[in-house]
N, C-alpha and C positions, 0 to 999 in steps of 0.2 A: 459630714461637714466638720469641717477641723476645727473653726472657731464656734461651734452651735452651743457647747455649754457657757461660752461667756457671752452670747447670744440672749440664751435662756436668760440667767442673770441680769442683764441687763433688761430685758422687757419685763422680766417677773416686776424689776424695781419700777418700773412705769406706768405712775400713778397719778394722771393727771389730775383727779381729786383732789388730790390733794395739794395742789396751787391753794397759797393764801395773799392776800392784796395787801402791797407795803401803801407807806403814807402817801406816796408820790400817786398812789393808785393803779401801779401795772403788778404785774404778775409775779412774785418772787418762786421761784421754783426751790421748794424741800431741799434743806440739806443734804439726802440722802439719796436726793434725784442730782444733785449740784456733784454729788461724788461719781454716780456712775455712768454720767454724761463723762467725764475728765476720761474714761475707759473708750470712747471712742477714736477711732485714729483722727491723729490732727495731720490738714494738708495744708500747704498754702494756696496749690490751683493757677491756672494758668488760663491766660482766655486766648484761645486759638487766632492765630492771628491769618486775615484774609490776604486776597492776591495783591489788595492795596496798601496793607499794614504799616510795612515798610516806609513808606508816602504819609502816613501818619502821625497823630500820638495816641498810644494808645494807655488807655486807664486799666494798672495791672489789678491794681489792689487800694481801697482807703481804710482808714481807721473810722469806725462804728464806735467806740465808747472811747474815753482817756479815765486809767481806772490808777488812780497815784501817779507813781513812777511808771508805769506801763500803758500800754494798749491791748484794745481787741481790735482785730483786723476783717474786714467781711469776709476775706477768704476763709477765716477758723470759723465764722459763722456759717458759713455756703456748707463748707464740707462738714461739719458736726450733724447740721441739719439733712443733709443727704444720707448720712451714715445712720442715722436716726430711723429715718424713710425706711430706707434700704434695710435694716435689720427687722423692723415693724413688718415689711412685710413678708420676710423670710419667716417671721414667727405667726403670721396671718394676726396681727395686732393691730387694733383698733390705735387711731391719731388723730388729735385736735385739730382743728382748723390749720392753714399753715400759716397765718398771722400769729393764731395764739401758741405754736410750737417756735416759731422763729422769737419770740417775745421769751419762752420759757426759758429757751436754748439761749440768748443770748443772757437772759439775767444768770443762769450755769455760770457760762464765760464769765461773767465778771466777777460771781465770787470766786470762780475757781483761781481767778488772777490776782487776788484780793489773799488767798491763800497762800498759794506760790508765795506771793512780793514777802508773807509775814516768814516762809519758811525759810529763805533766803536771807531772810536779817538776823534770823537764828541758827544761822549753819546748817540744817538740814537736809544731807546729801547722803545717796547711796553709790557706794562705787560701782566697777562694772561685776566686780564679782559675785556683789549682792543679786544684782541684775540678770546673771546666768544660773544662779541658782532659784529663782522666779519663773526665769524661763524655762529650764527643766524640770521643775514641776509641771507648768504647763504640757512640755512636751509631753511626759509620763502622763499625765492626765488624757491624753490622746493616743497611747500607747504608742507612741513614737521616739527613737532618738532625740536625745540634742541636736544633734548633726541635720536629722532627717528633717526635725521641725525648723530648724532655721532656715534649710534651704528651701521648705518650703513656703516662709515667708517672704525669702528672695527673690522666692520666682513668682509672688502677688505684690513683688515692689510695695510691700507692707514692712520689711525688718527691722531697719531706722527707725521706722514711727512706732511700731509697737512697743521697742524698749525703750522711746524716749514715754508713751503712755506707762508702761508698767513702771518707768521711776518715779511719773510724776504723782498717781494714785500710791503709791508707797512714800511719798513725801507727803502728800494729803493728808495720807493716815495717818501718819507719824505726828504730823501739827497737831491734827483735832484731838488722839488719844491723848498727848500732854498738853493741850491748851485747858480741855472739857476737863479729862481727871481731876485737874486742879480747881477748879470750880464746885466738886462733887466730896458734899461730905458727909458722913455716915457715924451714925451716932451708934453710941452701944446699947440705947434704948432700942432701936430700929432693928440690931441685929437679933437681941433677945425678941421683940416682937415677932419676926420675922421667923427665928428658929421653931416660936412656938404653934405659929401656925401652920394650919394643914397645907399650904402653899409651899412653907418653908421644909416641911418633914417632908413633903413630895420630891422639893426640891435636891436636898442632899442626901435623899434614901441611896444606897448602895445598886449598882447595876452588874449585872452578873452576865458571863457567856459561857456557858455551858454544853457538854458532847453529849449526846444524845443516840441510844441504840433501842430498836423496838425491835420482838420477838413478837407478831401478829397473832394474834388467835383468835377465836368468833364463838358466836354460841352453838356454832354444829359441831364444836370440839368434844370427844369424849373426854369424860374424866382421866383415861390413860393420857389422854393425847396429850391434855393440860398439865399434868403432874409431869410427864418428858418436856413440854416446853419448858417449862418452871426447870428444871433441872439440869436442861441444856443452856436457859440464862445462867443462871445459876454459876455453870461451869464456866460459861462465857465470861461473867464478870471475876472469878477469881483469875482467873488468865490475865485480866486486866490489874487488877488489885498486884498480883506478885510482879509484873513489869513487863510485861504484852501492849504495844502501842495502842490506846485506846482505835482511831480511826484504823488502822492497821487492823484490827480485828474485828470490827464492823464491817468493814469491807471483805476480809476472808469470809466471813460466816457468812452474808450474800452471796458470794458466789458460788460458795459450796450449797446452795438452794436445798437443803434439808429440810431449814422452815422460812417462809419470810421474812426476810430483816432487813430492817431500812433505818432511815436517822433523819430526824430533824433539824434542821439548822436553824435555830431561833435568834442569833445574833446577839448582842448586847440588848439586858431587856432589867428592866425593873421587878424586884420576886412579885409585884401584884401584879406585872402583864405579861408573867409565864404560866404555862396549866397550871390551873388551884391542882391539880396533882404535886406539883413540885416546890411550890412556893413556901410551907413551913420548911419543906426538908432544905434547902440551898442556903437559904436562911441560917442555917445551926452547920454548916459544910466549910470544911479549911478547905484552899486553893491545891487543888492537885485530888482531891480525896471520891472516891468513890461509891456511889451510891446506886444498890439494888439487888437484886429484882424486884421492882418496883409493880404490883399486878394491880393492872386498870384492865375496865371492861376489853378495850383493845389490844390487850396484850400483858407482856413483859417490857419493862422497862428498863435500861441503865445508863445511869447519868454522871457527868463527872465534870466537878466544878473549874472549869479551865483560867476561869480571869474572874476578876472583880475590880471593881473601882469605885471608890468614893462611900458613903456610906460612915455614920455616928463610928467605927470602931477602927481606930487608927494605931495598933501596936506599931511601933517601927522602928529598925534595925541600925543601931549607929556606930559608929566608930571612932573614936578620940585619936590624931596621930599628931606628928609632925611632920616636915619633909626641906629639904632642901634642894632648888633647881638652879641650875645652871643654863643658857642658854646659848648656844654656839651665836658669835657675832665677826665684824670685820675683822677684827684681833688674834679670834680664836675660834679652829675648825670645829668641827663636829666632834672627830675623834680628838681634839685636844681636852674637848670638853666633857669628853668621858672619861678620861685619863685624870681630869681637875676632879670631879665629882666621885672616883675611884679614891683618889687621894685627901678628901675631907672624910671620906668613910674610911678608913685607913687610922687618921687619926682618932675621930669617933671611938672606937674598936679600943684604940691604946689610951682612950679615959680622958681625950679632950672633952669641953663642953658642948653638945649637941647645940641648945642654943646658941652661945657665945659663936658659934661656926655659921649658925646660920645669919645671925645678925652682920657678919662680918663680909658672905660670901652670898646668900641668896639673891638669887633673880626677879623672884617671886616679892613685888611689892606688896601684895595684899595681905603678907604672912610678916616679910623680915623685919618686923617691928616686933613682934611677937615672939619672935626665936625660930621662926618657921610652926607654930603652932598654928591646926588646923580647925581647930575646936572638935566638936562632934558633927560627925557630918551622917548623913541618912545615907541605907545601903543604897546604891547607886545614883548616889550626888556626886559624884568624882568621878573625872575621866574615866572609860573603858578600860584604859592599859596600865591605871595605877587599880584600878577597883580588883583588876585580877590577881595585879600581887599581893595587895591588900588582903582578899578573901583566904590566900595559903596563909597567912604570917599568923605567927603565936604572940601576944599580950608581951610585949618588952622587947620584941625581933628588931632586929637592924637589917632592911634589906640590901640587897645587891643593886647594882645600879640600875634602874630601870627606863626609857625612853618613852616620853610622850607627845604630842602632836605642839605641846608649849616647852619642852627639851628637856634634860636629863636630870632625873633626882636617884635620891636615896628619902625612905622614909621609914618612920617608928612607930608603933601601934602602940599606945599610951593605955588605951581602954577599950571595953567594947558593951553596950547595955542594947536593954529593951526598951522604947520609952512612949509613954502612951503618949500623942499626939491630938487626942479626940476630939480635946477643946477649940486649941488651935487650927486644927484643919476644919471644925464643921465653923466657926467664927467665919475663917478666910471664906469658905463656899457661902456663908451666906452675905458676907461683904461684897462677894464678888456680884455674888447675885444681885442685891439690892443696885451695885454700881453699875450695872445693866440695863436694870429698870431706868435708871434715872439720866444715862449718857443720852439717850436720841434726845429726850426733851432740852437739857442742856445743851445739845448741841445746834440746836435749833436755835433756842437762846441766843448761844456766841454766835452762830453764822448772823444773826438780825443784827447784832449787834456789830461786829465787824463792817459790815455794810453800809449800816448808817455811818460810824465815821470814818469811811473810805470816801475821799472826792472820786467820783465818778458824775462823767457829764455825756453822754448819749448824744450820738451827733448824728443828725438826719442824713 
């Protein structure tokens, strides 16, 4: 089923529980239920017209609420509510009465409109490009083309409505994240509280992924047989150690069936929810580095620390430079614009002033005030195709001209350090954290609030 994981999604969030009673005394539906209703397709509907239609008038559509400047129409009620039905029961999900679902779904509808009206007054727009790149997640989420997934939205007469839904739950977002943020604030008592408790150490302990090779052995091994296993890892992980593809040689040694060998895949995990075998060792382990044979009851071990993220211990890699970009426009092609940026480097080289050139020539607003000073920037905070030239250059280099997806520079490596980060990055994780904890309830807050002073008048 093409659409079953936003399916899933959507029913997981359906919690009729969690209805609480506004003053007026009907049913305002959660914030969080008011978002992922927006994710159902909106139709307007049509009502079949009979052999005497024509001879008639017929009632296509009326307005159900006046919510500000806008409306809800009963057709976005009819079809929300059907769409509702219809997935509840693809997920075999229990639903409220259909009073108290058409009552839930419609109070949706009005904040969700109540929404929209505020994103609209604040510019709040994705273009279509943002829009295709949403989409092809999606499709990739279904192992499907772009191509393959759109046509097969076309051919469910769904494609129109889906991307007018996916812009509109991406405007949604966009409001609540800067409405709510703004209302959320976070004191440095809280973060300290926070950092020191076991919640907080839980929170920003380090996660590890690590490779994994087991060499099997049992208690009906002889002591010869143990000592040649022990010696066969052994040999295995120096293989690996000197620049033998860890996985690469996991995989040979299985197939060559000498001894059993196989590997675990434990995925991203925190060192206290991998084997107490491995937890002090990965722990004290640099990234790339090798570890074993490691001998537990079941065998030989070897492990090798692939990834980490997060975690108290933040050394990290910077770079001081400058740069100057040039960007091909109506005036000037591409290759004139390397030829311009060939000839400030040119200059450069024969003792002009690097800043003085940028301040006079750069494209790059965020820099030419500054001379084209970059500051320090962390190892891969910078484009792709400047970080590569970046990474050859020696402390005082003037590069050649280089091309990037923002157009053509020259840059200089000023500096390069190590700088511990620890404070600031466990601070931000647990700011972040705390901002977490505290955005549903705030959000809640503003949707009630928003609500009350929105005119809105329910029309029978």
């Amino acid at each position: 089923m093409v659409f079953g994981g936003l399916e899933k999604h959507i029913m997981n969030s359906f919690n009729i529980s969690n209805r609480r009673p506004t003053s007026a005394g009907r049913t305002t539906v959660p914030g969080r239920l008011g978002v992922w209703l927006a994710l159902v397709s909106l139709s307007l509907g049509l009502v079949v017209l009979g052999e005497t239609a024509l001879a008639q008038r017929v009632q296509l559509d009326r307005v159900i609420a006046i919510v500000d400047d806008d409306v809800v129409l009963q057709s976005e009620l009819d079809a929300r509510v059907i769409e509702i039905t219809q997935s509840a029961a693809r997920a075999n999900q229990p639903l409220p009465s259909n009073e108290e679902l058409r009552s839930d779904v419609l109070d949706a509808l009005v904040i969700e409109n109540i929404q929209m009206q505020l994103a609209e007054r604040i510019s709040i727009r994705f273009d279509d490009d943002t829009i295709n790149r949403i989409l092809g997640n999606m499709a990739a989420n279904n192992n499907m083309s772009f191509d393959k997934y759109v046509s097969l939205l076309e051919e469910n007469g769904v494609y129109l409505l889906t991307r007018e839904q996916v812009r509109k739950q991406m405007t949604v977002q966009e409001l609540q994240r800067g409405m709510v943020n703004r209302r959320i604030t976070i004191t440095d008592q809280e973060i300290e509280n926070f950092l020191n408790s076991e919640m907080g150490k839980e929170a920003i302990a380090a996660t590890y992924f690590i490779d994994h090779i087991l060499i099997a052995s049992g208690a009906e091994d002889t002591p010869e047989v143990k000592s040649s296993k022990l010696k066969y890892a052994a040999d295995l992980a120096l293989r690996i150690i000197e620049g033998e593809d860890f996985l690469a040689a996991r995989s040979a040694a299985s197939s060559a069936g000498r001894y059993q060998v196989s590997g675990t895949e434990f995925g991203w995990r925190k060192a206290n929810e991998l084997p107490q075998l491995f937890t002090d060792i990965v722990t004290e382990m640099t990234l790339g580095e090798i570890e074993g044979p490691i001998e537990a009851g079941n065998g030989y071990h070897i492990i090798r620390l692939a990834g980490k993220e997060g975690g108290t211990d933040q050394m990290v890699s910077q770079t001081n430079l400058r740069h100057i970009m040039l960007v091909a426009n109506e005036i000037r092609t591409d290759e004139q614009t390397r030829a311009a940026i060939e000839e400030l480097r040119q200059k450069i080289v024969a003792g002009d002033n690097f800043a003085t050139l940028a301040r006079q020539n750069s494209d790059d607003a965020s820099s030419v005030v500054g001379g084209g000073d970059l500051d320090w920037i962390n190892d891969g905070g910078m484009p792709p195709e400047m970080q590569a030239v970046v990474d050859t250059m020696e402390i005082g280099e003037l590069s050649e001209p280089f091309k990037t997806e923002t157009g053509w520079h020259i840059t200089e490596v000023l500096g390069r350090r190590i700088q511990d980060l620890s404070r600031d990055y466990t601070h931000n994780q647990a700011e972040n954290a705390l901002r977490d904890r505290k955005f549903d309830l705030e959000l809640e807050n503003w949707l009630i609030e928003i609500r009350e002073k929105a005119f809105v008048e329910l029309i029978d």
